[in-house]
C-alpha positions in Angstrom: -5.4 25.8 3.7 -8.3 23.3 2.8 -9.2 20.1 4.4 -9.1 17.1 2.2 -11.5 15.0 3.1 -12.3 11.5 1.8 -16.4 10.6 1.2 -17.7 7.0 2.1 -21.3 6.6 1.1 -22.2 9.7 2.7 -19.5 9.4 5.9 -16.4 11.9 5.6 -13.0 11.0 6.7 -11.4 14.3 7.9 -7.7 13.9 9.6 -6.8 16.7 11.8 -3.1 17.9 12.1 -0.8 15.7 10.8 -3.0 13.0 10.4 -2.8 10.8 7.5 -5.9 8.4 6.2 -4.3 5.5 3.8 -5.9 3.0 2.7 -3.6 -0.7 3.2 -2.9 -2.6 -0.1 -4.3 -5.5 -0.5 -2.5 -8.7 1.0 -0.9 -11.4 -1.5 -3.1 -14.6 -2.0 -0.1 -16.7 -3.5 3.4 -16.3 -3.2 6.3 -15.9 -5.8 6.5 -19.9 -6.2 2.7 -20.2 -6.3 1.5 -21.7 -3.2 -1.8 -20.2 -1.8 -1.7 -18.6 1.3 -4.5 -19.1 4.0 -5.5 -15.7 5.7 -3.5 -16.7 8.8 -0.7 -16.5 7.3 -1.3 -13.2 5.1 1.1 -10.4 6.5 -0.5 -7.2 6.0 1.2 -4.9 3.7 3.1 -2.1 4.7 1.9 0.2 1.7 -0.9 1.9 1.1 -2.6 4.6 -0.9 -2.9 8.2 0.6 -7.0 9.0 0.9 -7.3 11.8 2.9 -5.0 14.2 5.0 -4.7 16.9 7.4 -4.4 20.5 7.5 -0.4 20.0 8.0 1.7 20.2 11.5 1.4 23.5 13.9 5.0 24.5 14.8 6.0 26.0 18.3 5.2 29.8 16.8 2.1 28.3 16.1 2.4 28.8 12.2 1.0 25.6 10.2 3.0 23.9 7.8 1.5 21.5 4.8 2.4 18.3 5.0 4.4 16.8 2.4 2.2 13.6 1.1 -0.6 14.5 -1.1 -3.8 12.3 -1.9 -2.9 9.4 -4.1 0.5 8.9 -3.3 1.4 5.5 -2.6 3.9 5.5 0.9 5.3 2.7 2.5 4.8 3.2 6.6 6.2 1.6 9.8 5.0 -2.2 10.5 2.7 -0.9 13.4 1.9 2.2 12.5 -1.4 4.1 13.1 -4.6 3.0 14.0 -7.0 1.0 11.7 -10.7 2.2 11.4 -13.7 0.7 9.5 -16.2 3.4 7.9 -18.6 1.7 6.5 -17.9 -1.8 4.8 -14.3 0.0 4.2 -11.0 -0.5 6.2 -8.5 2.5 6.7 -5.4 3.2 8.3 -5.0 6.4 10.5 -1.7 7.3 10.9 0.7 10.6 12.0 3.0 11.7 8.7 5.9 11.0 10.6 5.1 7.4 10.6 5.3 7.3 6.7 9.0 6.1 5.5 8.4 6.6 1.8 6.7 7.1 -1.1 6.7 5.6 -4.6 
């Protein structure tokens, strides 16, 4: 099974296991009613866009298993999920598959 990998400016994100690379969608600047929100009180999203993935989980028999998010799915994950890394002048969020609640 092939790695997918995602290239920035020459660096290569590769997630081992059941790692998951997202990239976090971008907070709202306004609200519903209009009013313009100062960064401090941005909450960061809890969706993203799949990037990158891992070779899939390694079960006790030690066969591997693909994971089940693809690039370019859009998930929704868990509120403190993952870890966030900066490659680059880009932020991503690195996170286990289990941590993923849903795609749409």
């Amino acid at each position: 099974m092939a790695k997918k990998a995602k290239s920035t400016g020459g660096t290569k994100i590769v997630p081992l296991g059941d790692k998951v690379v997202l990239k976090r969608q971008v907070a709202e600047d306004t609200t519903a009613g209009g009013i313009v929100l100062p960064d401090s009180a941005k909450d960061k999203p809890q969706r993203g866009e799949v990037v990158a993935i891992g070779d899939g989980h390694t079960r006790d028999d030690g066969e591997k298993v693909a994971l089940t998010v693809k690039e370019g799915d859009r998930v929704i994950f868990s509120s403190y999920a993952g870890d966030e890394i900066k490659v680059g002048d880009e932020e991503y969020l690195l996170l286990r598959e289990s941590d993923i609640l849903a795609t749409y």
